[in-house]
C-alpha positions in Angstrom: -11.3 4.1 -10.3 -10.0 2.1 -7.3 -8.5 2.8 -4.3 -6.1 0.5 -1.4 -6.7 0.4 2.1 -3.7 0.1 4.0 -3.6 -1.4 7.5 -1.2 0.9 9.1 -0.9 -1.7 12.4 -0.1 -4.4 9.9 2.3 -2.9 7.6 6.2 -3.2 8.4 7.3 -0.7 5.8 8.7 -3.4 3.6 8.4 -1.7 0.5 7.4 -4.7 -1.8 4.4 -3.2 -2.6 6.3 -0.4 -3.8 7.6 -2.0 -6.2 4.7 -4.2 -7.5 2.6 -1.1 -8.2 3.1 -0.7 -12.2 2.1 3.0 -12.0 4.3 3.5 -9.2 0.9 5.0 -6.7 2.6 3.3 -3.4 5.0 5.5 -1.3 5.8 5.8 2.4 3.3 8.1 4.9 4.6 10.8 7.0 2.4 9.4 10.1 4.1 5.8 12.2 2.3 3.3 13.4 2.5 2.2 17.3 5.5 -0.5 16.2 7.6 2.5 14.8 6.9 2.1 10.9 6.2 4.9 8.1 3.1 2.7 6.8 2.8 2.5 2.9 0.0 5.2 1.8 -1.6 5.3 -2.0 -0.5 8.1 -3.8 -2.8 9.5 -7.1 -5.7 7.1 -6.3 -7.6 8.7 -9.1 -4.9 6.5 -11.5 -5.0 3.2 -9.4 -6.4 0.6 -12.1 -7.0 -2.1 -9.3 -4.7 -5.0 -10.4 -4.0 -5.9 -7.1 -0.6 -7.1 -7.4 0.4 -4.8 -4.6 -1.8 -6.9 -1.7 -0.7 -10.2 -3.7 3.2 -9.0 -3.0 2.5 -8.1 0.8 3.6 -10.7 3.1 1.8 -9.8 6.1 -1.8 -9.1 4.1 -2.2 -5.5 4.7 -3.3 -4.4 2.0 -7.2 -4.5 0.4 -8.1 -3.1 -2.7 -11.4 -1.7 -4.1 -13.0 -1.0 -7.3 
């Protein structure tokens, strides 16, 4: 099992990383950050596989993943 750790300060609510997770685990948080942003939150971590394609695909690195 692994998990993403989101930096909510970081993230701009782009939604790439939406779209780079292949099981679809990535979604928008009810909570904003200070900048005004729903930050992305991990959804189902329990199915996350760890192929890391959704840090790879953030352009402002906040995402880390763990196995």
């Amino acid at each position: 099992m692994a998990r993403i750790e989101v930096k909510s300060e970081i993230c701009k609510s782009c939604k790439l990383c939406f779209s780079a997770c292949p099981k679809g685990l990535i979604g928008l948080g009810d909570k904003l950050n200070s900048k005004g942003y729903h930050y992305a939150v991990q959804h189902n971590p329990e199915k996350c596989t760890g192929c890391k394609f959704c840090a790879i695909m953030c352009p402002d690195a906040a995402i880390n993943v763990y196995k």
